[in-house]
N, C-alpha and C positions, 0 to 999 in steps of 0.2 A: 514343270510339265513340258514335256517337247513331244511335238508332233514327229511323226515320220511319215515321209512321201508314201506310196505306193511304189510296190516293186526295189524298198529299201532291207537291207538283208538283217537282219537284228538279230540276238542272242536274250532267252528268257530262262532266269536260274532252272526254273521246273520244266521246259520243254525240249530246252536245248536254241537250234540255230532253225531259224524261217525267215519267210518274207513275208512283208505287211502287204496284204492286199489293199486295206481302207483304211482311214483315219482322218477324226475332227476331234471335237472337242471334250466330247464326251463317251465316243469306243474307238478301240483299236481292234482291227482284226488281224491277223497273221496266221497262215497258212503254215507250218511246220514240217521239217523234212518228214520227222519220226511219225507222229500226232495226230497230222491234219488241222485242221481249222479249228482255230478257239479265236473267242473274244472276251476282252479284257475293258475294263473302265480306264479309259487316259489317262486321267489324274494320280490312280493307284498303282499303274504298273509298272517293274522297273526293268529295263530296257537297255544292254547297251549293244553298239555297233558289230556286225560281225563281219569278218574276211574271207569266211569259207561264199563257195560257188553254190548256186542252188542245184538237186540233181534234178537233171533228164526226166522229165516226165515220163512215161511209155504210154503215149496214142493210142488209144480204143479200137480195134478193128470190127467192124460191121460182121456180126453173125449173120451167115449167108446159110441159107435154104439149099441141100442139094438138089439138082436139076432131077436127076433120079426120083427123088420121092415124091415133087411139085406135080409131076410126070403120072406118076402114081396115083397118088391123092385125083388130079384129076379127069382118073380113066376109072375111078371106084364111083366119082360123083356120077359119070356121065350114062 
């Protein structure tokens, strides 16, 4: 059984290549490019090292209210 740090890059036959967000002694978690997030039992999983780069996330931008309609909305209330 071997731990992996966080934020260490790994390869899982059935998921492909991710990165382990947590791990003790009894789960691993890893975040997966393809996947998403699964969690696995330590002891069962097999795990080796991987070289590839994790990709780019892309950052959430704030759904913004047009000023238009806010405008709108409250000239109907008033």
């Amino acid at each position: 059984m071997r731990l992996y740090s966080p934020g260490a890059r790994v390869s899982q036959a059935q998921y492909g290549d991710g990165t382990v967000t947590s791990a003790d002694e009894y789960h691993t978690r890893i975040e997966f490019d393809e996947h998403g997030p699964r969690t696995f039992s330590t002891v069962r999983v097999s795990l080796t090292p991987s070289t590839t780069l994790a990709p780019v996330k892309a950052t959430k931008s704030r759904k913004r209210t047009p000023k238009v309609a806010v405008a709108a909305a409250k000239a109907i209330s008033a």
